[in-house]
Backbone as a ProteinNet text record, in pm:
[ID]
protein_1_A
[PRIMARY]
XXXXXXXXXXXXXXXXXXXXXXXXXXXXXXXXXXXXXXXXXXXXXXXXXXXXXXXXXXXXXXXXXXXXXXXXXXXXXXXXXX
[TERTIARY]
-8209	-8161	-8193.1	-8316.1	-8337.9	-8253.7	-8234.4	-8165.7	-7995.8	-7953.2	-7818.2	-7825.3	-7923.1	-7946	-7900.9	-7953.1	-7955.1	-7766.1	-7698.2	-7573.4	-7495	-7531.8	-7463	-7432.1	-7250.5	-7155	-7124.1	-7142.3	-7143.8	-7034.7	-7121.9	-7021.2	-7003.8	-7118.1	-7090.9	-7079.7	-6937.2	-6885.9	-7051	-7073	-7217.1	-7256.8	-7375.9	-7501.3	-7396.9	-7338	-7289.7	-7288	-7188.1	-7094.8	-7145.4	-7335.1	-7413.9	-7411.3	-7403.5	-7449.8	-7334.9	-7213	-7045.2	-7034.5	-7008.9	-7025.5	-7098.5	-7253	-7302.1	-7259.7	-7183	-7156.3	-7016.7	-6901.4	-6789.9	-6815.9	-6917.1	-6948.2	-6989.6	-7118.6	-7111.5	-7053.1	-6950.6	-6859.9	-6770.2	-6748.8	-6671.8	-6740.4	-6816.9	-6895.9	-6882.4	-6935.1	-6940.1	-6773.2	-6674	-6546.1	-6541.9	-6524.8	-6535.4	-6618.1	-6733.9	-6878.4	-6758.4	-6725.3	-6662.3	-6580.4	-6462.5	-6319.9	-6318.2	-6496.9	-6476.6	-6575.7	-6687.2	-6692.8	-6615.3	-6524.6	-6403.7	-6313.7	-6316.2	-6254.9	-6076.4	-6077.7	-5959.9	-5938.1	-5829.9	-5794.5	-5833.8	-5891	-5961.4	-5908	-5812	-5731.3	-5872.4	-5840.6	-5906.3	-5920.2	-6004.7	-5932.8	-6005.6	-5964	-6030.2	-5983	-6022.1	-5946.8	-6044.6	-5914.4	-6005.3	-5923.9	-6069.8	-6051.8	-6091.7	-6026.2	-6024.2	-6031.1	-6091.9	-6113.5	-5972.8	-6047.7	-6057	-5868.5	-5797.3	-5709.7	-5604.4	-5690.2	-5614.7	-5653.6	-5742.8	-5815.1	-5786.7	-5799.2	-5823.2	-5646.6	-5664.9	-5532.3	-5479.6	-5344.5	-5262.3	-5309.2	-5328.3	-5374.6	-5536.6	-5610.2	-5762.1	-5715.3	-5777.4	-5804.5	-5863.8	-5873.8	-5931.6	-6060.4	-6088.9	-6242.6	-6297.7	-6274.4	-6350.2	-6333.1	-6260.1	-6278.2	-6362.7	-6392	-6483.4	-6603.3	-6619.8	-6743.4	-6806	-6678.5	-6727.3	-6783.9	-6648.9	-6719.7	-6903.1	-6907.4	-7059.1	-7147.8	-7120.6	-7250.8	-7206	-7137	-7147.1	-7227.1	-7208.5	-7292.7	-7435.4	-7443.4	-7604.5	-7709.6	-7600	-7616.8	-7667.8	-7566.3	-7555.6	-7696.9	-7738.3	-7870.2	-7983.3	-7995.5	-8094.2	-8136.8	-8038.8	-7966.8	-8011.9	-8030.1	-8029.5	-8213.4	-8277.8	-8416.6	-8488.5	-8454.1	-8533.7	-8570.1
-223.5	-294.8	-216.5	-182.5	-79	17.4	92.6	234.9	215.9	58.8	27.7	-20.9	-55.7	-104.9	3.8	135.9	255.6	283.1	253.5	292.6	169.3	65.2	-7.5	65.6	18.7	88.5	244.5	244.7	422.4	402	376.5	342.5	209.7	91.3	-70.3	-89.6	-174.9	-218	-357.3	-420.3	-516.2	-573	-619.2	-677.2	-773.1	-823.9	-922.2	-889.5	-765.9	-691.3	-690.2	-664.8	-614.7	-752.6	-842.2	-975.6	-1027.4	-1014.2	-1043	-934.9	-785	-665.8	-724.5	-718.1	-766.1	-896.5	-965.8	-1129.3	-1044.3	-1029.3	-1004.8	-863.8	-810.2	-727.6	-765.9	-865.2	-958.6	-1065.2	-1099.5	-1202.9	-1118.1	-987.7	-880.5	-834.6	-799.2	-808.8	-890	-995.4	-1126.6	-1151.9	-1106.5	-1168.1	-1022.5	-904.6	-801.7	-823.6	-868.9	-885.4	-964	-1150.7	-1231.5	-1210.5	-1120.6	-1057.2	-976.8	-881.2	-797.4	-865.8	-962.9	-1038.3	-1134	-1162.2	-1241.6	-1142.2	-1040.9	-940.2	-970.6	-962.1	-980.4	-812.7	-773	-670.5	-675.4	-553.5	-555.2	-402.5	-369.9	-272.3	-213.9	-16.5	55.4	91.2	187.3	215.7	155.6	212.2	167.1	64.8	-51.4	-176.6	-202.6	-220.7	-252.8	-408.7	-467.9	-636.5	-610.7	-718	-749.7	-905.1	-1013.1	-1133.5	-1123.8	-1045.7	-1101.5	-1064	-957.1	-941	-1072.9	-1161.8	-1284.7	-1446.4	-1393.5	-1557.4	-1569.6	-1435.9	-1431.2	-1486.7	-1548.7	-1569.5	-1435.9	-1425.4	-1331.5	-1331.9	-1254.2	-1193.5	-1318.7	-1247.3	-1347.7	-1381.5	-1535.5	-1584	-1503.3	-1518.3	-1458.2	-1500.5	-1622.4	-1651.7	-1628.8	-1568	-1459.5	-1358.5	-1325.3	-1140.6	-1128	-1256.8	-1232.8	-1207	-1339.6	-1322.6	-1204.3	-1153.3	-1038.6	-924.9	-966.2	-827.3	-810.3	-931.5	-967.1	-935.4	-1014.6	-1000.6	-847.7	-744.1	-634.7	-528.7	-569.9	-514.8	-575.7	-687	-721.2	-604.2	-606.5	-526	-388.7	-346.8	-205.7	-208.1	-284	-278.6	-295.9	-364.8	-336.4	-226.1	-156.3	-46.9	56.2	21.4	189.7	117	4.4	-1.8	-5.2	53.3	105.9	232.8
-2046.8	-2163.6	-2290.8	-2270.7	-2430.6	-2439.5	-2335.7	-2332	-2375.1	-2364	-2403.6	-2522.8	-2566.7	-2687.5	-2799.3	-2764.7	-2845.1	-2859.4	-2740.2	-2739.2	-2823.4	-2878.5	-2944.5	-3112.3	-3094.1	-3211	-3173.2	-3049.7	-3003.5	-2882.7	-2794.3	-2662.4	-2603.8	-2659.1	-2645	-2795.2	-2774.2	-2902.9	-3001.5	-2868.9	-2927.9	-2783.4	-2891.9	-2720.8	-2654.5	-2687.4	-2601.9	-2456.8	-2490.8	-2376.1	-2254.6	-2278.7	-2177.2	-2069.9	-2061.5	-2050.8	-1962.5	-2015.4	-1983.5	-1867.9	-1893.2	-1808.7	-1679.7	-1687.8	-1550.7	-1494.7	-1576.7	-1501.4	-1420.6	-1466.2	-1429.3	-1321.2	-1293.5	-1228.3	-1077	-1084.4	-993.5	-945.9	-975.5	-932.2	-868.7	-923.8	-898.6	-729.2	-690.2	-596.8	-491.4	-534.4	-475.3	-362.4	-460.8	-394.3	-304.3	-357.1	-219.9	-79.9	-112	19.8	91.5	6.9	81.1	196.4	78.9	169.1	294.7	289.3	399.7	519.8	462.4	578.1	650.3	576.6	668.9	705.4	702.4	778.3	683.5	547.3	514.5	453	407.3	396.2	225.6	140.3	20.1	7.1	-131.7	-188.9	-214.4	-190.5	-233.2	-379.5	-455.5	-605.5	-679.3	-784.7	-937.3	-985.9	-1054.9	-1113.9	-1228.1	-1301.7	-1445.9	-1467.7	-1507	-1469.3	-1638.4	-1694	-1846.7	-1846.9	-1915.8	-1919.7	-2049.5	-2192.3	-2306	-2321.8	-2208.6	-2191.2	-2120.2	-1990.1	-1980.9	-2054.4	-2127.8	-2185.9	-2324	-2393.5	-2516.3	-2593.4	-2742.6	-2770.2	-2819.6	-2847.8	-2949	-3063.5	-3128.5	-3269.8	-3280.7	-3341.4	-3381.7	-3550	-3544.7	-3622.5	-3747.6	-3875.8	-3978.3	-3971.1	-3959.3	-3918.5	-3800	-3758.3	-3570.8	-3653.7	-3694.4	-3790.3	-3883.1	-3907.6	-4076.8	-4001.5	-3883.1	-3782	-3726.8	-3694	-3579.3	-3680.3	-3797.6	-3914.1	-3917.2	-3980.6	-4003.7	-3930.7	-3780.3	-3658.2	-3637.7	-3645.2	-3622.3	-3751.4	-3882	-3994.8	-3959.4	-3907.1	-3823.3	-3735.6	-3639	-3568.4	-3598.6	-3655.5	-3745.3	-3814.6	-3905.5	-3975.2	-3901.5	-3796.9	-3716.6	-3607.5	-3575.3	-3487.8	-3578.4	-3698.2	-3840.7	-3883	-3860.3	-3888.5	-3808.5	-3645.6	-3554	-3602.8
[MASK]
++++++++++++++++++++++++++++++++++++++++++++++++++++++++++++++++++++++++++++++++++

């Protein structure tokens, strides 16, 4: 967790990510183990699973932007007073 901490505004957009990433990772998991102990057939390959791609609405609100602005200048200042 520290060592990702350092990569926030670099290569993780914010802490959240870390938290979401390992959930959708293990559920991600979870349904492969399922599929191949029931002996069902499970596609080889790379898959990029996106939530915020099927959940999220069309265009954000101005107030989630003002938000995100903010908790990310948060971020940013604590990230620069380590």
């Amino acid at each position: 967790m520290q060592q990702s901490l350092l990569k926030i505004g670099s290569k993780i957009v914010t802490h959240p990510q870390l938290g979401s990433t390992a959930l959708v990772a293990g559920a991600t998991v979870a349904y492969a183990v399922r599929q191949l102990s029931l002996k069902k057939p499970l596609k080889s390959g790379r898959v990029v699973i996106s939530l915020e791609g099927h959940l999220a609405k069309e265009g954000r609100g101005l107030r989630y932007r003002y938000s995100h602005s903010r908790h990310t200048k948060i971020v940013q200042r604590a990230l620069d007073a380590m």
